[in-house]
N, CA, C and O atoms as CSV, one atom per row, in Angstrom:
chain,resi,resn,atom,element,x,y,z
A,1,UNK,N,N,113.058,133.366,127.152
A,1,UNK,CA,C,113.157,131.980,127.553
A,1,UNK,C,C,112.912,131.890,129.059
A,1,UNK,O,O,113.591,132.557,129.839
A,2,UNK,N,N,111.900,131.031,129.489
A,2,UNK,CA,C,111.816,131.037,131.064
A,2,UNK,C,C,112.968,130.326,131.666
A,2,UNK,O,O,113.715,130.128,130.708
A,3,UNK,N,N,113.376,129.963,132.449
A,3,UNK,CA,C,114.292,129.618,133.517
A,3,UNK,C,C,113.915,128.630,133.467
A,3,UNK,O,O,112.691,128.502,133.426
A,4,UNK,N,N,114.822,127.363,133.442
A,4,UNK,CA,C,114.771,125.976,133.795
A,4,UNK,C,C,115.284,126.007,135.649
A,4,UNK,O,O,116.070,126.812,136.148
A,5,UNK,N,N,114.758,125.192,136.167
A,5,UNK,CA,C,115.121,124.376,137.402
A,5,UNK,C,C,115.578,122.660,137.383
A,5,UNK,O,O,114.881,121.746,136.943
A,6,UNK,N,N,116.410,122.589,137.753
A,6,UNK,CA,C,116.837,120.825,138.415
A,6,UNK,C,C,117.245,121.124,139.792
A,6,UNK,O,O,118.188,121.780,140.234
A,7,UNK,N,N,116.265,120.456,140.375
A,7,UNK,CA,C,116.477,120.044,141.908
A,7,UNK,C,C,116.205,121.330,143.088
A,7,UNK,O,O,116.159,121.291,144.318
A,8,UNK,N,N,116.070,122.321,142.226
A,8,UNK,CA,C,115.330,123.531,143.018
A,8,UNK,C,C,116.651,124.558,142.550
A,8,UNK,O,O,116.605,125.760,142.812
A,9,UNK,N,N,117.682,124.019,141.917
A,9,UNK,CA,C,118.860,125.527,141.803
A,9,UNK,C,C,118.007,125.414,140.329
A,9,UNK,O,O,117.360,124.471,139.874
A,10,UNK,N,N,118.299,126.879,139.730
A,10,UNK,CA,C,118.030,127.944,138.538
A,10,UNK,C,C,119.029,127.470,137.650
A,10,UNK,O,O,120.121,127.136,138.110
A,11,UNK,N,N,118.745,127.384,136.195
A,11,UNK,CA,C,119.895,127.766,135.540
A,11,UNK,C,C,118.906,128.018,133.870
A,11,UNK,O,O,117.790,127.620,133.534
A,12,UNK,N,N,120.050,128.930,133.074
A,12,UNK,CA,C,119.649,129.173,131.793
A,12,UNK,C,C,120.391,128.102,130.902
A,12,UNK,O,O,121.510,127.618,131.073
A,13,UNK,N,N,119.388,127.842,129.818
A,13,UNK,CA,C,119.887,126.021,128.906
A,13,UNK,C,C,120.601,127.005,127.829
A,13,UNK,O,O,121.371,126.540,126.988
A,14,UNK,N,N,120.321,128.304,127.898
A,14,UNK,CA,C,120.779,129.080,126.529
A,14,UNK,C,C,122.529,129.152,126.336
A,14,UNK,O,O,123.224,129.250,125.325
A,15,UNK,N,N,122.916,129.039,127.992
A,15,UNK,CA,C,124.407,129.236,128.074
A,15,UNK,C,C,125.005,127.740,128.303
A,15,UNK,O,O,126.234,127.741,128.377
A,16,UNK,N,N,124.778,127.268,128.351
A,16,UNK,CA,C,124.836,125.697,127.578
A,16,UNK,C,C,125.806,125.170,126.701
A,16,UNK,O,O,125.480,125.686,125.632
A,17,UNK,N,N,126.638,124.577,126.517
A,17,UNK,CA,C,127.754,124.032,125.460
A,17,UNK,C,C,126.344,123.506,123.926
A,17,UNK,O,O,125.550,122.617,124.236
A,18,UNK,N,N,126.258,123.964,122.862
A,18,UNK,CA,C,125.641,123.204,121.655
A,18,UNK,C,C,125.866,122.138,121.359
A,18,UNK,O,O,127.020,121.939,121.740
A,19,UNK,N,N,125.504,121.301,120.915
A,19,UNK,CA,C,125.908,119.946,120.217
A,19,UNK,C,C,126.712,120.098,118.969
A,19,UNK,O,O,126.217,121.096,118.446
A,20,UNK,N,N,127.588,119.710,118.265
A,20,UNK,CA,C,127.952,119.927,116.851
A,20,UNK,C,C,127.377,119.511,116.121
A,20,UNK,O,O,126.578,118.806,116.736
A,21,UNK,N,N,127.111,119.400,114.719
A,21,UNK,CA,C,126.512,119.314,113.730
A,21,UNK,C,C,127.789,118.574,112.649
A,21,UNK,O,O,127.636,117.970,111.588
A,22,UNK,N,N,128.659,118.803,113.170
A,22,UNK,CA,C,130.120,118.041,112.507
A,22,UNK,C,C,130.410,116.438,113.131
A,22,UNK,O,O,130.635,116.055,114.279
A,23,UNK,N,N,130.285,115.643,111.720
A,23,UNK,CA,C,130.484,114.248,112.430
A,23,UNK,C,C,131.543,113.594,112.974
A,23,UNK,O,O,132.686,113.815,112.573
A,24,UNK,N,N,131.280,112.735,113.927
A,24,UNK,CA,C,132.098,112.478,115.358
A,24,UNK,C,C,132.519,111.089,114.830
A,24,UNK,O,O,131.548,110.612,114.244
A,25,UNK,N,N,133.560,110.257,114.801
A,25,UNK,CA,C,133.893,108.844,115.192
A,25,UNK,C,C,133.726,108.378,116.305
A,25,UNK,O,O,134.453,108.687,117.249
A,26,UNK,N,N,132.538,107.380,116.417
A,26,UNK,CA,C,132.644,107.132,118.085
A,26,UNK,C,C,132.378,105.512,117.699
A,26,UNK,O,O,132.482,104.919,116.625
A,27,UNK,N,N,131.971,105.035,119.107
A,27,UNK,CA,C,131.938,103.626,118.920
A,27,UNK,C,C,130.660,103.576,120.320
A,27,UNK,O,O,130.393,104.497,121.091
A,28,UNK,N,N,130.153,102.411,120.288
A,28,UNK,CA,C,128.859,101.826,120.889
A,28,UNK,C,C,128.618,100.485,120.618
A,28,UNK,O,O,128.230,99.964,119.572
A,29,UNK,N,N,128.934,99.924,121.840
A,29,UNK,CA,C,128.799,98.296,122.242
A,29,UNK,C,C,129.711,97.634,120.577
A,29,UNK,O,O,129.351,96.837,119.711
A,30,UNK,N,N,130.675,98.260,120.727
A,30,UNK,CA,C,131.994,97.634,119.764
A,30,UNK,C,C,131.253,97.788,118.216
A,30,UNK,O,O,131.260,96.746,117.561
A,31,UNK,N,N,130.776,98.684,117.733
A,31,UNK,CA,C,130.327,99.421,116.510
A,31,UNK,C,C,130.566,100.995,116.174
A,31,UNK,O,O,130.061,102.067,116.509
A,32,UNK,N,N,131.593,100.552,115.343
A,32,UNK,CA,C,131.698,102.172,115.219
A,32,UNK,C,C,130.592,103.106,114.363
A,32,UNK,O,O,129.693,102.587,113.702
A,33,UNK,N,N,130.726,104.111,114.436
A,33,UNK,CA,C,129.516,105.162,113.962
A,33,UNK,C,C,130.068,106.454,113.332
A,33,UNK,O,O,130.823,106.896,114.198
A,34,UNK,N,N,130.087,107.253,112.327
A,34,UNK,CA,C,130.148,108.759,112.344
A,34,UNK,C,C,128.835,109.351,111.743
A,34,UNK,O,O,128.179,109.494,110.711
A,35,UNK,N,N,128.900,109.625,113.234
A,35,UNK,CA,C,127.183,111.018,112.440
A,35,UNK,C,C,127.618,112.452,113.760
A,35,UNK,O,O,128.242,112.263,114.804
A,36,UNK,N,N,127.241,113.360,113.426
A,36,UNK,CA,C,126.589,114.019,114.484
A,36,UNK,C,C,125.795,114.129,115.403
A,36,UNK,O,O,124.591,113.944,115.224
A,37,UNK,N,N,126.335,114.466,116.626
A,37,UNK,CA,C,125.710,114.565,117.889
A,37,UNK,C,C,124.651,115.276,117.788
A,37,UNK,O,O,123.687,114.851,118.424
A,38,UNK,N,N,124.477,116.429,117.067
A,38,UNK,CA,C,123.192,117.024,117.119
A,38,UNK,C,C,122.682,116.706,115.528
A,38,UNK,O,O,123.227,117.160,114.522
A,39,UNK,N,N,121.344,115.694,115.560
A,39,UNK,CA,C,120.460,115.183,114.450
A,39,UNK,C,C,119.283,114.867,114.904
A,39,UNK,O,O,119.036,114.421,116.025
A,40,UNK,N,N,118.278,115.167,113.749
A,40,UNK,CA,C,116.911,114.975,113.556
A,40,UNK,C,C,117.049,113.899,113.874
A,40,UNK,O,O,118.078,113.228,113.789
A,41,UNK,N,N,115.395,113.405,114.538
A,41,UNK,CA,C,115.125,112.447,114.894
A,41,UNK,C,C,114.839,111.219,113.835
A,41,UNK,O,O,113.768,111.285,113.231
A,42,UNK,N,N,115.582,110.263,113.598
A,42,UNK,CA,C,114.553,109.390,112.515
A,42,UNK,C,C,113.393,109.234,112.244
A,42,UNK,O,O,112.762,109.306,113.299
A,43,UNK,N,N,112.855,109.089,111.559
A,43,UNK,CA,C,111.471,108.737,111.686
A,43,UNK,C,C,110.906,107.563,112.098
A,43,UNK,O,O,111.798,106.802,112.472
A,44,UNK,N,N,109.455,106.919,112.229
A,44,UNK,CA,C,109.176,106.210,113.054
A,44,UNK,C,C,108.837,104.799,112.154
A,44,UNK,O,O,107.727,104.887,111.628
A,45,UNK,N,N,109.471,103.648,111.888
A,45,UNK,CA,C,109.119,102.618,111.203
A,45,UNK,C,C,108.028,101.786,111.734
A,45,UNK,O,O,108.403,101.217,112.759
A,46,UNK,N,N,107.000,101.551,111.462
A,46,UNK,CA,C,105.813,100.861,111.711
A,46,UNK,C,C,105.973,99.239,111.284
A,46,UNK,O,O,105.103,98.427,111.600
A,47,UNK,N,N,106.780,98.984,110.781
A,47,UNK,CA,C,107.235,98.074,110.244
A,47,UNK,C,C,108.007,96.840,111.140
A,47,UNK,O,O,107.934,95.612,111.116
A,48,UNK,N,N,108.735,97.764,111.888
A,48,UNK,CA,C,109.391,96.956,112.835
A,48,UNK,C,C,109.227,96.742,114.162
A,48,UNK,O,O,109.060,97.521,115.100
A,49,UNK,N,N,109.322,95.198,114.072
A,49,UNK,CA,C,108.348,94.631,115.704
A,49,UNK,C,C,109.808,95.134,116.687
A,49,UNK,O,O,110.972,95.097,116.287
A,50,UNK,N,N,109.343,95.581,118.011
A,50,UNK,CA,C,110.227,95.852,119.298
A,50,UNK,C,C,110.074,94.721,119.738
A,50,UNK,O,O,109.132,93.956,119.533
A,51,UNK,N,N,111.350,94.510,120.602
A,51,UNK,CA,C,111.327,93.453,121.093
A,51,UNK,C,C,112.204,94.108,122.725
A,51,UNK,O,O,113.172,94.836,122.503
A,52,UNK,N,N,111.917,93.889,123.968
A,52,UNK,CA,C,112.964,94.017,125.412
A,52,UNK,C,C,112.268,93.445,126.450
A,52,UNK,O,O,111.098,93.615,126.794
A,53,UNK,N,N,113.255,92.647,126.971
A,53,UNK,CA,C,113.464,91.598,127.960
A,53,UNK,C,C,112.725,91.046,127.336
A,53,UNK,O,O,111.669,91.502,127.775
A,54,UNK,N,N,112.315,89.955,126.150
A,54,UNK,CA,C,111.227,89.233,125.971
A,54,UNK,C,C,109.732,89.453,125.559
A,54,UNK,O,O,108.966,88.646,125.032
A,55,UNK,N,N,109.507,90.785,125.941
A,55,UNK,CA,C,108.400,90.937,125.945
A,55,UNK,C,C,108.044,91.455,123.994
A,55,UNK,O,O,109.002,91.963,123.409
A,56,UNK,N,N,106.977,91.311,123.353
A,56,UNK,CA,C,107.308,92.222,121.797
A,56,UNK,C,C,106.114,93.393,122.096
A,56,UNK,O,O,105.018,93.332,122.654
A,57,UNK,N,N,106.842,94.443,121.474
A,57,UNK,CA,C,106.098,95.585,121.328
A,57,UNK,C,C,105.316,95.847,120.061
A,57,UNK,O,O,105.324,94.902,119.272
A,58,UNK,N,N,104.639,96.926,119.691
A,58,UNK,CA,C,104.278,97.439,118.346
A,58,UNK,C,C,104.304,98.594,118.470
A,58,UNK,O,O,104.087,99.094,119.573
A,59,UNK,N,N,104.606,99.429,117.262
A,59,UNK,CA,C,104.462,101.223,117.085
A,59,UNK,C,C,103.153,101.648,117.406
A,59,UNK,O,O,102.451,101.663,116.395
A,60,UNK,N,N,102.569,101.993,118.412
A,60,UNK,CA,C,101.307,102.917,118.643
A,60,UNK,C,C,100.864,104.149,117.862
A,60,UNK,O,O,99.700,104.519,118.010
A,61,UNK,N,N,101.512,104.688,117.208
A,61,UNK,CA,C,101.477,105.929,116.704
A,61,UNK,C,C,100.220,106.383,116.477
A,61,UNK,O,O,99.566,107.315,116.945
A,62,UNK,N,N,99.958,105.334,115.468
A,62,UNK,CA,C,98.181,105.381,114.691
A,62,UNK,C,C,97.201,105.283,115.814
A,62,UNK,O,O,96.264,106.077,115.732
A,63,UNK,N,N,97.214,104.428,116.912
A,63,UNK,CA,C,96.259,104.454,118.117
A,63,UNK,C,C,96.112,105.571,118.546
A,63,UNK,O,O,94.991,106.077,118.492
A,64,UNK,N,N,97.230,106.298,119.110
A,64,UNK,CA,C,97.617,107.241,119.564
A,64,UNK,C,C,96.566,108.741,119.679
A,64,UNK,O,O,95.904,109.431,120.455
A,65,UNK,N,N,97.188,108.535,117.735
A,65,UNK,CA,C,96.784,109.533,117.259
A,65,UNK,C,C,95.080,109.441,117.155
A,65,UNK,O,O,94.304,110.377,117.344
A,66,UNK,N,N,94.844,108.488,116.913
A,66,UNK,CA,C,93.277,108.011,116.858
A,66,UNK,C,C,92.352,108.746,118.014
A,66,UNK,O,O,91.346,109.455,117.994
A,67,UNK,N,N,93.332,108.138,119.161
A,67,UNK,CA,C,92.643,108.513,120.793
A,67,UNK,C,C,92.540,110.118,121.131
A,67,UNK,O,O,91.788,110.776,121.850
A,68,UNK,N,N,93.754,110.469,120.194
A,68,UNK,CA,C,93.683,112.274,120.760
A,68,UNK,C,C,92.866,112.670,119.350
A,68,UNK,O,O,92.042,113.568,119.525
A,69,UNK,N,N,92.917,112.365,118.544
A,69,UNK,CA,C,91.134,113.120,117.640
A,69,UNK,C,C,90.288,112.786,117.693
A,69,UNK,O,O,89.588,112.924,116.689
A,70,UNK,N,N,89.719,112.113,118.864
A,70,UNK,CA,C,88.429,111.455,119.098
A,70,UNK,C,C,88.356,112.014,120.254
A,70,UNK,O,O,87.224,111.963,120.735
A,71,UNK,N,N,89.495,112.767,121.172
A,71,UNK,CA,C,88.733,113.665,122.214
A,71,UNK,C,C,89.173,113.146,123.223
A,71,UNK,O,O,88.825,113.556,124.330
C-alpha cells in the first residue's frame, strides 16, 4: 500500500479505526435510521429528477459513459 499524505505529514489508512458492518441507531435532520456505517453504495436511479438551491439536475451517467467510449 503506498503512503497517503494530508497536508504534507505521512500516514498509513491501513491502521485506521474500520467502519462496522453492524447496524447503528442514529438519527439525521430528526429521522431516525439503522443501517451500517460501512455499505455499498446504492445504485444510481435515472429516474429521479435532482433538485438544489432551485436549480434541477439529471443523472449523466449515460452521457458520461457515451463521452469516454467515443474517446
Amino acid at each position: 500500500m503506498t503512503k497517503l499524505q494530508y497536508r504534507g505529514v505521512g500516514y498509513d489508512n491501513a491502521q485506521h479505526e474500520q467502519l462496522s458492518n453492524e447496524p447503528v441507531d442514529h438519527a439525521y435532520r430528526g429521522q431516525h435510521y439503522t443501517s451500517a456505517p460501512r455499505h455499498e453504495a446504492a445504485a444510481v436511479n435515472t429516474e429521479v429528477e435532482l433538485q438544489y438551491r432551485g436549480q434541477h439536475y439529471h443523472h449523466q451517467q449515460a452521457e458520461a459513459a457515451q463521452q469516454v467510449n467515443n474517446g
